[in-house]
C-alpha positions in Angstrom: 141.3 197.7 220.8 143.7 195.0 220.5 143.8 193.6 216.9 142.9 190.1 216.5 144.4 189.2 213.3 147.3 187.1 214.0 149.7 188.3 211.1 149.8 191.1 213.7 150.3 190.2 216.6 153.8 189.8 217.0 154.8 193.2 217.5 155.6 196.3 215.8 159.0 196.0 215.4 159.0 192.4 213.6 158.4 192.2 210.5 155.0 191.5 209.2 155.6 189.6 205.3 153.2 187.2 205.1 155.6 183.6 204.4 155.2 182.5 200.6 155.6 178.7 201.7 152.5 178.7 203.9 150.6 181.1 201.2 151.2 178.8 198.1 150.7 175.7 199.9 147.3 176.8 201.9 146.1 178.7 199.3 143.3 176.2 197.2 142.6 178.0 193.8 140.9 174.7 192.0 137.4 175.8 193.3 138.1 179.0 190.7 138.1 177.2 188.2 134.6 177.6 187.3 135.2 181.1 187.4 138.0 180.7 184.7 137.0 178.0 182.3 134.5 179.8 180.1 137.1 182.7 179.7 139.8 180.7 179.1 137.5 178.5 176.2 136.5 181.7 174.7 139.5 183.9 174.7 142.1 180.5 173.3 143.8 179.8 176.2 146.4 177.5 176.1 145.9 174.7 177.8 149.5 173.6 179.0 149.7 176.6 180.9 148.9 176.1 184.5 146.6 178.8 185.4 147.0 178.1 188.8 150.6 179.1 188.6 150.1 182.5 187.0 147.7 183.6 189.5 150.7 182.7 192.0 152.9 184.5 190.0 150.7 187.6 190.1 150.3 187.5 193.8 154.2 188.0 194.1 154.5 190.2 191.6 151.9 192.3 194.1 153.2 191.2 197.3 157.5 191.6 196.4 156.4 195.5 195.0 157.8 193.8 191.5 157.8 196.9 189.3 157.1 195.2 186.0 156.2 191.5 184.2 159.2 192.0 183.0 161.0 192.2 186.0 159.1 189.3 187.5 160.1 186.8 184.7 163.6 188.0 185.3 163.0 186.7 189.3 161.7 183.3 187.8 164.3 182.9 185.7 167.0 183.5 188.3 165.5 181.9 191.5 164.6 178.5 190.6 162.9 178.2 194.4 160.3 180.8 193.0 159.9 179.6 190.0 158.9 175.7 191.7 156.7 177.5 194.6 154.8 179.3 191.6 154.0 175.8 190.2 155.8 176.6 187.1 158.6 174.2 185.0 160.2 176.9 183.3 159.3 180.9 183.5 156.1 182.4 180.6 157.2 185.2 178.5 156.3 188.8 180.3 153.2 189.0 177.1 151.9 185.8 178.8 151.8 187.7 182.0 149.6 190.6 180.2 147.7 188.5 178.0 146.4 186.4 181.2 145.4 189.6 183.0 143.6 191.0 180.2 141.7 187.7 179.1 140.1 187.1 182.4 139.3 190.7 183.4 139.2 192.4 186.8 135.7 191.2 187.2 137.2 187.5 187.4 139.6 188.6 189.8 137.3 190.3 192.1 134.9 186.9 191.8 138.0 185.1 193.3 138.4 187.7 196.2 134.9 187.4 197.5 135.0 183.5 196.9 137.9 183.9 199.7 135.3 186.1 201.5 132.5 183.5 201.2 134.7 180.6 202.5 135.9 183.0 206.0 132.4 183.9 206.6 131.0 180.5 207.2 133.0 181.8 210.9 129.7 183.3 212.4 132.4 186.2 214.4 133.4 187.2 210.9 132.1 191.1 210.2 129.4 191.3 213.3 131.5 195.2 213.2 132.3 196.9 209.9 134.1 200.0 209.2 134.1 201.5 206.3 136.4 204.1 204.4 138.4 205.5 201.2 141.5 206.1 200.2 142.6 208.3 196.9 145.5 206.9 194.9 147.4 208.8 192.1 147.1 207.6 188.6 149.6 206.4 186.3 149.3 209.0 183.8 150.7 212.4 182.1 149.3 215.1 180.3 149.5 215.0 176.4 150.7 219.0 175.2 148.3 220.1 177.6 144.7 218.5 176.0 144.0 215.4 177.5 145.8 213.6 180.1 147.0 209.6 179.4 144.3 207.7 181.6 141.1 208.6 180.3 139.0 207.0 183.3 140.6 209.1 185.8 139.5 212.0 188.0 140.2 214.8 190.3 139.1 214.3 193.7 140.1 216.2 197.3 142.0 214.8 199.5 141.6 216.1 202.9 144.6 214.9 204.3 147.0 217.1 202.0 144.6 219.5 201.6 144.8 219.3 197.6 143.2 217.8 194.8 144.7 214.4 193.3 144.3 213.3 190.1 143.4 209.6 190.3 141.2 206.7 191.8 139.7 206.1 194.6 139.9 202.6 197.0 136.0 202.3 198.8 136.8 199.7 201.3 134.4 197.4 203.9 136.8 195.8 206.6 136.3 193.7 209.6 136.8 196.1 212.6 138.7 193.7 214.5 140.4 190.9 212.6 141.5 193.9 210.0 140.3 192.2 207.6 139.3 193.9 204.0 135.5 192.2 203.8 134.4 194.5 200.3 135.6 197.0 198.4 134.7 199.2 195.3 137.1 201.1 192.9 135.8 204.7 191.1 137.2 207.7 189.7 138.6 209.8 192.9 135.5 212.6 192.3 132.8 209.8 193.5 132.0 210.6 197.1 131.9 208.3 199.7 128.4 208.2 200.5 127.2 207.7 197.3 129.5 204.5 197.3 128.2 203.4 200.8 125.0 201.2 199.6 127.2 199.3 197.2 129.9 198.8 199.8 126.8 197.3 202.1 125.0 195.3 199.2 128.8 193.8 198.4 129.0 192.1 202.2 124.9 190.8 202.1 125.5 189.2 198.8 128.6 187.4 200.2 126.6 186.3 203.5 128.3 188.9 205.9 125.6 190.4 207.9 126.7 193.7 210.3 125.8 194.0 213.6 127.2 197.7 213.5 129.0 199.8 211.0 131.7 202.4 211.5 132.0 205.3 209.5 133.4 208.8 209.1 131.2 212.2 208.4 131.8 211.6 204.6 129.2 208.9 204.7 126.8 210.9 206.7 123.2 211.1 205.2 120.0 210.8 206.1 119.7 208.2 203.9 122.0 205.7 205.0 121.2 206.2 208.4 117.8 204.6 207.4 118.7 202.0 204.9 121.4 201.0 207.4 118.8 200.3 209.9 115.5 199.4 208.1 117.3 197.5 204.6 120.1 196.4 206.1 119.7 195.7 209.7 122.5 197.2 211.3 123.5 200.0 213.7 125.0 202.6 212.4 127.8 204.5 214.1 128.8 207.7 212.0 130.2 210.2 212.3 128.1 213.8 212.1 129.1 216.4 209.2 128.6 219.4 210.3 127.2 220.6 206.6 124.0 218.1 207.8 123.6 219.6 211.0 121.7 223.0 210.5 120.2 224.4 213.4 120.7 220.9 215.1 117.6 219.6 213.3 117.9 215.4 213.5 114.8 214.5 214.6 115.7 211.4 212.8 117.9 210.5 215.1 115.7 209.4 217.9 116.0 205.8 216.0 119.2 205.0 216.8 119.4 202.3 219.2 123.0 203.5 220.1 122.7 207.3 221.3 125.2 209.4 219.5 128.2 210.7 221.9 127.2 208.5 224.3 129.7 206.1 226.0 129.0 203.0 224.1 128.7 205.0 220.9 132.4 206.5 221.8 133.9 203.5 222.4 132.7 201.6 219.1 133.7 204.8 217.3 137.2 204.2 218.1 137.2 201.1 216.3 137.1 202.9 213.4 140.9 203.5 213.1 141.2 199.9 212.1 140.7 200.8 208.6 143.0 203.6 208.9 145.6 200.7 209.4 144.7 198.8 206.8 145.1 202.2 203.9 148.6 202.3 205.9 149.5 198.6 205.6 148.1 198.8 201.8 149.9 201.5 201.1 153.2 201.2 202.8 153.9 197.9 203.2 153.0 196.8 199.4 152.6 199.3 197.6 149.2 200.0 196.7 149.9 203.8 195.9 152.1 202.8 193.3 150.1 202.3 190.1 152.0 201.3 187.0 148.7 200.5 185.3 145.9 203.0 183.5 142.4 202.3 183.0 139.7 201.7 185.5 139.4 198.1 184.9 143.3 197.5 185.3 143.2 199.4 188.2 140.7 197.0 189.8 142.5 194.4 189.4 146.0 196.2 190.7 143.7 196.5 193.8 142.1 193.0 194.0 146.2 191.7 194.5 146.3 193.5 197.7 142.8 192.7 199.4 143.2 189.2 198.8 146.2 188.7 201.3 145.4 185.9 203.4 145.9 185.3 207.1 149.0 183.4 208.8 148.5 180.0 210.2 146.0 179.8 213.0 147.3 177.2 215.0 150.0 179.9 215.7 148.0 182.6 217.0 150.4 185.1 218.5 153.6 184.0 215.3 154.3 186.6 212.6 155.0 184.8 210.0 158.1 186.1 208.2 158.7 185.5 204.7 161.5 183.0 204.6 162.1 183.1 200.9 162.7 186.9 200.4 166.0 187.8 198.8 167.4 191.2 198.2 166.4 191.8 195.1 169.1 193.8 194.1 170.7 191.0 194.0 169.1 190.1 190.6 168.8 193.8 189.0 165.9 194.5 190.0 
């Protein structure tokens, strides 16, 4: 299936950064405010700090794989066309950068994900097919003499790919099956399983107006259950997956229901779909940095996560363009 997000269309061997220019400049954050100004009232903000230019900030930090605040105010300070495209006259102080995450919360920054979500599903084409998966990723943390490890919120989970447990969080994500385009997502410690997660994954895209036609899923979210909220609650078809620990002597009378018969053609060919969201845990992780958490705490975490699903799309009107990211220097170049 041909993926009809244009940030990706331009081929595999050209690079794929989304541009900062045509981020920062299409990218309307003033609607947010009446997410922020209660917070910001509250907590003491100050109010000659544009708000708008530390969210910018942030997304570089997120998008550049900037290892620290530290390191980002040392990238303001020395690339004055950053510091102008953040919206900023001279660089905050790296506690600014820390005090501005913690006083808004990740709550706040999820609110302004979806908000993106709400404005792209006004298209009617936007999540008719979801898929739906996790991914585990390793926390920043260390045992302490052998008691009690550093991030009290995390937990072992199995991954199946390495065949081990890892000692982390786990990424619950909805995506648009053919724009590849992250729609909802929850974040848990890594020992929640996925089907558990799969009714607050499908509650996440009704409350934003997104409304499946069919969802794809793997045998980890293979229940009787969500077979039949998927179909009476929610409305949708649902194309999973069977796990072989739910199909004892074959008995799935239940099954009769679906509209799409399992294994048959159609069925196989919306299956394949599925690997969509396989790409977007590769992009994610790869291509900035997801599985690189410098952050402990579940709420932290969240928002370390939020950064990445809120990547927007390149321009429209250039449909088959990857967008390269003019601006990028080596960033060796300032010690970093």
């Amino acid at each position: 299936m041909q993926n009809l997000n244009p940030i990706y269309n331009g081929g595999e061997d050209r690079e794929k950064n989304v541009s900062l220019t045509y981020l920062f400049e299409n990218l309307d954050l003033s609607p947010f405010w009446r997410l922020q100004i209660k917070r910001y009232a509250l907590n003491g903000w100050t109010r000659t700090l544009d708000w708008q230019a530390m969210f910018r900030a942030c997304i570089l930090k997120e998008l550049w794989r900037i290892g620290s605040r530290r390191k980002l105010v040392k990238l303001l300070e020395s690339d004055k066309r950053l510091l102008e495209l953040c919206g900023f006259e001279s660089p905050p102080d790296h506690s600014t950068f820390s005090k501005f995450a913690r006083r808004i919360g990740s709550d706040v920054f999820m609110d302004i994900f979806y908000e993106m979500i709400r404005q792209l599903s006004e298209e009617d084409s936007l999540g008719k097919i979801v898929a739906m998966d996790s991914t585990l990723i390793q926390a920043y943390s260390r045992h302490w003499n052998n008691e009690r490890n550093s991030d009290a919120d995390a937990e072992l989970g199995y991954c199946a790919a390495k065949k081990a447990f890892v000692f982390g969080y786990k990424v619950h994500l909805a995506c648009d099956a053919r724009l590849e385009l992250p729609l909802a997502f929850t974040v848990t410690p890594a020992n929640v399983y996925d089907s558990t997660e799969y009714t607050n994954l499908m509650e996440n895209l009704m409350l934003r107006g997104i409304k499946p036609n069919i969802i794809l899923a793997d045998a980890g979210y293979d229940s009787k259950a969500n077979m039949f909220e998927t179909l009476d609650r929610f409305g949708a078809i649902p194309i999973i997956a069977m796990n072989r620990r739910n199909a004892k002597n074959n008995e799935r009378c239940w099954e009769k229901r679906l509209p799409i018969k399992r294994n048959s053609e159609e069925w196989k060919n919306l299956y394949r779909e599925r690997g969509s969201i396989e790409r977007i845990f590769s992009r994610l992780k790869e291509d900035l940095d997801l599985k690189s958490l410098k952050v402990r705490g579940l709420d932290k975490v969240r928002i370390h996560v939020t950064g990445f699903g809120s990547k927007p799309v390149s321009p429209s009107d250039h449909p088959n363009e990857v967008v390269t990211d003019d601006l990028r220097p080596d960033l060796r170049h300032h010690g970093l």
